[in-house]
N, CA, C and O of each residue as an XYZ file, in Angstrom:
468
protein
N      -7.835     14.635      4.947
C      -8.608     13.851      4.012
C      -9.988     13.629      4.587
O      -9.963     13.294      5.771
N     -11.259     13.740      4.006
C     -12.225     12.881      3.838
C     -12.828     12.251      4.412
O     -13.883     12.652      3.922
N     -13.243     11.277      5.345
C     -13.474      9.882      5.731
C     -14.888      9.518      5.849
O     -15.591     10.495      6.108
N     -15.522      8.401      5.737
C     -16.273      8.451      6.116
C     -16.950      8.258      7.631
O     -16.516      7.477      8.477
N     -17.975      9.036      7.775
C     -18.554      8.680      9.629
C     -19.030      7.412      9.699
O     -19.799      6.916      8.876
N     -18.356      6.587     11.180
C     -18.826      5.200     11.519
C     -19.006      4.836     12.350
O     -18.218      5.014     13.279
N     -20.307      4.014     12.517
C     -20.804      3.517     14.021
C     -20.286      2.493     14.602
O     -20.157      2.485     15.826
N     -19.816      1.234     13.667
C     -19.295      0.467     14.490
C     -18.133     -0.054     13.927
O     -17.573      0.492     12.976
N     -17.742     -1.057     14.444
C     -16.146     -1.353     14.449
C     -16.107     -1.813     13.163
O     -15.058     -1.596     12.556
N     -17.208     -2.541     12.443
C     -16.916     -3.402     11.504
C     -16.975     -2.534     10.508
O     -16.316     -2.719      9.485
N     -17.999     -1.167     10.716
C     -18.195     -0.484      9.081
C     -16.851      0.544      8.997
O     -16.376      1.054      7.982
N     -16.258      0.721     10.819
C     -15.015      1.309     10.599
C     -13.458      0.616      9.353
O     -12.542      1.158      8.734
N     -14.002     -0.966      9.570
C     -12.629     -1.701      8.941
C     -13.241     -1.427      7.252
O     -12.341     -1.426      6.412
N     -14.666     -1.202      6.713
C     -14.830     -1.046      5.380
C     -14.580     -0.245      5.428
O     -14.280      0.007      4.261
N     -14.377      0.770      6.094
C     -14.099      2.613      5.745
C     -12.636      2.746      5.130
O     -12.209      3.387      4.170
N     -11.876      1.677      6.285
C     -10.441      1.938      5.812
C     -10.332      1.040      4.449
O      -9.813      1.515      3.439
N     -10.621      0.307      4.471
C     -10.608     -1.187      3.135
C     -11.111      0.346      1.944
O     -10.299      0.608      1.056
N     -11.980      0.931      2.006
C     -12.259      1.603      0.917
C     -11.160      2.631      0.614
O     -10.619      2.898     -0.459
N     -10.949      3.207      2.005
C      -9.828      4.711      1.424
C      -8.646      4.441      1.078
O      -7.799      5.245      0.690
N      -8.480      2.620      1.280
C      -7.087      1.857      1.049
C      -7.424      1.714     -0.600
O      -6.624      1.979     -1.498
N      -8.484      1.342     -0.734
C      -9.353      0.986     -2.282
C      -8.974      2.677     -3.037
O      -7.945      2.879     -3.681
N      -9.831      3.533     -2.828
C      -9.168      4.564     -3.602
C      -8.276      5.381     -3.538
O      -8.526      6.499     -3.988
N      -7.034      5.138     -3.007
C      -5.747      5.689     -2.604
C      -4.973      4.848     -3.563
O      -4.158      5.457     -4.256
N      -5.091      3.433     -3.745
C      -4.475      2.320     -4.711
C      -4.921      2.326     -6.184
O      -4.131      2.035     -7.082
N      -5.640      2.515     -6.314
C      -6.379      3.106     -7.763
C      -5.993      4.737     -8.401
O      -5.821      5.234     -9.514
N      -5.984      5.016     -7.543
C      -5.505      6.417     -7.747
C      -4.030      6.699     -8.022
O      -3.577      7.609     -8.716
N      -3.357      5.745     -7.348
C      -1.870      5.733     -7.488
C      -1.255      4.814     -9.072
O      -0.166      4.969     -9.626
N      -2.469      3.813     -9.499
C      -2.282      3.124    -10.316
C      -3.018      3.808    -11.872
O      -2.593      3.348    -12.933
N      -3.956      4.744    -11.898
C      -4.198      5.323    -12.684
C      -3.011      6.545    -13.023
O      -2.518      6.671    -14.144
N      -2.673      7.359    -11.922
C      -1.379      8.257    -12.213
C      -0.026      7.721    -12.741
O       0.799      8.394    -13.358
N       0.113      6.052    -12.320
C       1.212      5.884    -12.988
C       1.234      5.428    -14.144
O       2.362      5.159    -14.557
N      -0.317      5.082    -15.402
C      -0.388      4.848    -16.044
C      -0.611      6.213    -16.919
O      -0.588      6.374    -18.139
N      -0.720      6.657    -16.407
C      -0.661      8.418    -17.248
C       0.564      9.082    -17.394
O       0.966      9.964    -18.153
N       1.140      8.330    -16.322
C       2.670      9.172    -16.242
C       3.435      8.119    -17.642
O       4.163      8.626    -18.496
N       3.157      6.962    -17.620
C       3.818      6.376    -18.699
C       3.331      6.335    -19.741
O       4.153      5.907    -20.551
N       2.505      6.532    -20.133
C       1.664      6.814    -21.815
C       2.374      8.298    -21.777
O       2.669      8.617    -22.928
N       2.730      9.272    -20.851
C       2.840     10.570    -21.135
C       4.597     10.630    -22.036
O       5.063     11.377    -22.897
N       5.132      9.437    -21.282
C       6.528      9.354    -21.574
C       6.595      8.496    -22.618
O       7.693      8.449    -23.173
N       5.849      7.896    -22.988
C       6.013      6.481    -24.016
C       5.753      7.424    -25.383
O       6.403      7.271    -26.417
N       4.335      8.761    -25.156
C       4.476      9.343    -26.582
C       5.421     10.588    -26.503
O       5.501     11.194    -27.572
N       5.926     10.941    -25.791
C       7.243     11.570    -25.967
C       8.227     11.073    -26.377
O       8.567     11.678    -27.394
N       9.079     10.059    -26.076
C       9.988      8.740    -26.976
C       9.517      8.624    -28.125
O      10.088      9.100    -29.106
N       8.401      7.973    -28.185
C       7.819      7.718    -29.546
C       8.080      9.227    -30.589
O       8.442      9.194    -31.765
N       7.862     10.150    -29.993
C       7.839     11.400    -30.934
C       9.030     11.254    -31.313
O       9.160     10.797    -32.449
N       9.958     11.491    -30.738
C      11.226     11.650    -30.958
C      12.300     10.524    -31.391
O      13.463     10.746    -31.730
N      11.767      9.475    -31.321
C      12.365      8.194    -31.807
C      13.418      8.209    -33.257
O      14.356      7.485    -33.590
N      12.778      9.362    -33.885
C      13.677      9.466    -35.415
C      15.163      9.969    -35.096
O      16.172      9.838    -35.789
N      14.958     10.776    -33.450
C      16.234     11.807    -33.493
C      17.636     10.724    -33.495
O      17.552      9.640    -32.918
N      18.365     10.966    -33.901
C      19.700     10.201    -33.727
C      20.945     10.632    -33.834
O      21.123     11.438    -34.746
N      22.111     10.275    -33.019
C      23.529     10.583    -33.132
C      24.472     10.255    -34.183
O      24.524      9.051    -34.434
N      25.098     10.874    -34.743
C      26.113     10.341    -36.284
C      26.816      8.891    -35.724
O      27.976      8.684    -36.081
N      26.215      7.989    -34.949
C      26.255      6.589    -34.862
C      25.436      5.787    -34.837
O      25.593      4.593    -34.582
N      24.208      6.477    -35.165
C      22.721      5.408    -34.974
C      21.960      5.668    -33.759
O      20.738      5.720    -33.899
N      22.329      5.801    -32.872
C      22.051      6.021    -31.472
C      20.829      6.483    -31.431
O      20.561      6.810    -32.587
N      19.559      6.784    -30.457
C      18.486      7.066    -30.317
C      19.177      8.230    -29.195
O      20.054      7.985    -28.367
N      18.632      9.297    -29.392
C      19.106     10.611    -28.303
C      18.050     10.561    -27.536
O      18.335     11.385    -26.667
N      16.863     10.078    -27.240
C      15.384     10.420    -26.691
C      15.328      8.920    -26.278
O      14.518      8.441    -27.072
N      15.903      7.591    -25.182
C      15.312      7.128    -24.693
C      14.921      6.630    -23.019
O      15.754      6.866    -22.145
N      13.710      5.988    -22.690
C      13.219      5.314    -21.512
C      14.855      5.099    -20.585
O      15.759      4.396    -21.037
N      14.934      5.705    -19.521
C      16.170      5.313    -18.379
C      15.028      5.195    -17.454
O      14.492      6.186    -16.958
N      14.599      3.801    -17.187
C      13.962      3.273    -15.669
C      13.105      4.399    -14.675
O      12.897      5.409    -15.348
N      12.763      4.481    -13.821
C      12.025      5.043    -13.034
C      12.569      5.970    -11.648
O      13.341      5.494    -10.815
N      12.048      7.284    -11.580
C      12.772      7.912    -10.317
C      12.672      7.125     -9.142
O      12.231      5.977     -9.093
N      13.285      8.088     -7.800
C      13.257      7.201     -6.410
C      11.474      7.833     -6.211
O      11.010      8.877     -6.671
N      10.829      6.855     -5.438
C       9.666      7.133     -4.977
C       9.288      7.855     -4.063
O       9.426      7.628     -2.861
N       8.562      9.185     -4.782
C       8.263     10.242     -3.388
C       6.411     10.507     -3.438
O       5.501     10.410     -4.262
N       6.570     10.836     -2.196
C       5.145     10.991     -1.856
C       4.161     12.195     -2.470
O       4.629     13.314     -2.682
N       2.865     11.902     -2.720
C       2.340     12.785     -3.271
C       1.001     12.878     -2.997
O       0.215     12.057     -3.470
N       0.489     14.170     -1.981
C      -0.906     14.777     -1.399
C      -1.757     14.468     -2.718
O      -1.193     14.581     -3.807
N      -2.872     14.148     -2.661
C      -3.945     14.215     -3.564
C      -5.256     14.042     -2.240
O      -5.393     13.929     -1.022
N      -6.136     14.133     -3.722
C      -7.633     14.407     -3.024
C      -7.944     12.726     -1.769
O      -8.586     12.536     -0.736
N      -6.967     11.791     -2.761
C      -7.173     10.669     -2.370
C      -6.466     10.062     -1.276
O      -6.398      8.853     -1.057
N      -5.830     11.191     -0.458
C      -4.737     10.705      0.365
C      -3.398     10.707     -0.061
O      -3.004     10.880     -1.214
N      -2.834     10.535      0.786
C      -1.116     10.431     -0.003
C      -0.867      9.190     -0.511
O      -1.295      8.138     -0.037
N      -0.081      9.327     -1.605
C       0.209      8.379     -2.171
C       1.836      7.892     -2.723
O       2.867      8.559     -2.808
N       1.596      6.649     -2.998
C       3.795      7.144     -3.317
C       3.636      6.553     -5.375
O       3.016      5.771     -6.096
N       4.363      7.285     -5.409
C       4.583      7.911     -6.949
C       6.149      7.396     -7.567
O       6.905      8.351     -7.388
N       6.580      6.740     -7.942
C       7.132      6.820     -9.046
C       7.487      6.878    -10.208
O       7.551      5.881    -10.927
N       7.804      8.169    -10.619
C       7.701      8.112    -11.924
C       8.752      8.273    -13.215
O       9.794      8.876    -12.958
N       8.579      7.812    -14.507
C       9.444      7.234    -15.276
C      10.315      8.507    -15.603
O       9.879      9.648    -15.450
N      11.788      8.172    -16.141
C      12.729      8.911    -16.149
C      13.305      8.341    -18.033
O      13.458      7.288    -18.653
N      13.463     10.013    -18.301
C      13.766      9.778    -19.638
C      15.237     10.174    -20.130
O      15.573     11.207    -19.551
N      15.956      9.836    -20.761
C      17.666     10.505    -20.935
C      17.313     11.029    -22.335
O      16.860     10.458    -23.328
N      17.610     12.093    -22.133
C      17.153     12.914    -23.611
C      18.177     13.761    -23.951
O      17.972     14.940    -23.662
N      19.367     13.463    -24.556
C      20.847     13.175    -25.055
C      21.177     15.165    -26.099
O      22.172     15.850    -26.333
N      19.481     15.306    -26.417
C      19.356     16.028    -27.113
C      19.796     17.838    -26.661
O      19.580     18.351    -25.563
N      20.488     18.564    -27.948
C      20.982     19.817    -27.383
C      20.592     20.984    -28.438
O      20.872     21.013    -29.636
N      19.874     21.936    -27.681
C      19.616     23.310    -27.962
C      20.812     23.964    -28.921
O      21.879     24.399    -28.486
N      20.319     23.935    -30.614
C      21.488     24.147    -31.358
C      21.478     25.926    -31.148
O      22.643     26.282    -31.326
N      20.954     26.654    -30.964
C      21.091     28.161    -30.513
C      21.588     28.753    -29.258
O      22.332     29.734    -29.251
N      21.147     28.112    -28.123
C      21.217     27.923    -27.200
C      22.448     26.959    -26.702
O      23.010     27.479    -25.739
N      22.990     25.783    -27.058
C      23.673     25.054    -26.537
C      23.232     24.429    -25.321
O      23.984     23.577    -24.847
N      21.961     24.735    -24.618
C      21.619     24.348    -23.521
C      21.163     22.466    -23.795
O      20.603     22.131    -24.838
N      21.409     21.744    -23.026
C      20.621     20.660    -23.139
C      19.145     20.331    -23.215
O      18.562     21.043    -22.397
N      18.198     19.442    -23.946
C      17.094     19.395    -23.800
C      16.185     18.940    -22.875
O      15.802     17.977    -23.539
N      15.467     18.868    -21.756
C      14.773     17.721    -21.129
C      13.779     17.800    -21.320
O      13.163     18.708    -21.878
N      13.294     16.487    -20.721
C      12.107     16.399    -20.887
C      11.403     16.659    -19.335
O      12.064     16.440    -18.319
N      10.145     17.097    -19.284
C       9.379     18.078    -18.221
C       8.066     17.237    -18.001
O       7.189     17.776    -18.676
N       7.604     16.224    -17.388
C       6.015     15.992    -17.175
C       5.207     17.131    -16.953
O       5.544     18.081    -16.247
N       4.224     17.036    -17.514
C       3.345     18.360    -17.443
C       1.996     17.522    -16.371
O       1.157     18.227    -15.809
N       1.983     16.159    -16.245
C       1.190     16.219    -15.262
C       1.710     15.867    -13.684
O       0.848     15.680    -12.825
N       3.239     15.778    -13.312
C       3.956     15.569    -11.979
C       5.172     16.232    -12.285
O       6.114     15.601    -12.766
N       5.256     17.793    -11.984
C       6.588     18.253    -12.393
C       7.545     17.745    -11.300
O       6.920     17.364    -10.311
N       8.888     17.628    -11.190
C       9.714     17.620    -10.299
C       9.626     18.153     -9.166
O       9.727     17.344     -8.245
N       9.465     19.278     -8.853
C       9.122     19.418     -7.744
C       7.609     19.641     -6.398
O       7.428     20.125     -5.280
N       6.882     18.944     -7.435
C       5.594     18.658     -6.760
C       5.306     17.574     -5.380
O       5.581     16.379     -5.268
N       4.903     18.153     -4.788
C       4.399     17.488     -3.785
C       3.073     17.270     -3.115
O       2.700     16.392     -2.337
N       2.347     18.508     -3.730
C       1.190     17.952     -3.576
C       0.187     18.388     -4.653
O       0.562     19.474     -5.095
N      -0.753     18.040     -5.150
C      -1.509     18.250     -6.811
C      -2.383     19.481     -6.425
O      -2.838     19.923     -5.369
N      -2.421     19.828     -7.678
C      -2.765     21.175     -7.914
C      -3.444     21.792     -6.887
O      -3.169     22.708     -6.112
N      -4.547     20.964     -7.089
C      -6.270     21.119     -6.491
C      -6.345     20.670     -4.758
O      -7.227     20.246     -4.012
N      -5.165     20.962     -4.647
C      -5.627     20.170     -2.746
C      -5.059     21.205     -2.216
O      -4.319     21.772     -3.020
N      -5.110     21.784     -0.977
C      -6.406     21.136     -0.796
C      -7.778     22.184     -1.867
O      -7.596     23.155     -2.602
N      -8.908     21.535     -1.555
C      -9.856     21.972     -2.349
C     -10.907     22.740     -1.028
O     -11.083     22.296      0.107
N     -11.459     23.942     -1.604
C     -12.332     24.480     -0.789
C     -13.726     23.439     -0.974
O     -14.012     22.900     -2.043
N     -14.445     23.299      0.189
C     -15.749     22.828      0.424
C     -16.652     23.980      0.074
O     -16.485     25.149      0.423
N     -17.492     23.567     -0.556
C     -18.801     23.787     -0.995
C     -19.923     24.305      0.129
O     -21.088     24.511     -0.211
């Protein structure tokens, strides 16, 4: 990662106060993307239902928290988990649902590292 160069002790403790600053922002903007991403997926699917009423497409709580490389440092990530009941009538396969911006097996984002200029 990044850092900035420092002369003395004190602009060293803002250096960290900052990369603590955008490492926490960064983690709090991704998890608000990760849940608008899942909230209009539910929402889409909200009509689907089982010959009992049932909703086949909803919100099951949040994965275990794993770490994730970004530009901003590592960060820890959890993100929301959906039960999606729903089944592939050609196929028979079950349906899930897939984040398109933290797939399952990501660990570190796209763009990192990034070549310098």
């Amino acid at each position: 990662m990044l850092r900035i160069h420092v002369e003395t002790p004190a602009d060293a403790e803002l250096s960290s106060t900052l990369d603590e600053l955008v490492a926490e922002r960064a983690r709090r903007m991704l998890a608000a993307a990760l849940e608008a991403e899942v909230d209009a997926y539910v929402t889409a699917l909200s009509d689907e239902r089982d010959v009992q009423g049932h909703r086949l497409v909803v919100r099951n709580g949040h994965a275990v928290a794993r770490s994730l490389v970004t530009g901003a440092g590592s960060i820890e990530v959890r993100a929301p988990r959906v039960n999606d009941r729903r089944v592939d009538e050609v196929t028979g396969e079950k349906l899930r649902f897939r984040s398109v911006i933290l797939p399952p097996w990501a660990r570190k984002s796209r763009r990192w590292p990034r070549s310098c200029p």
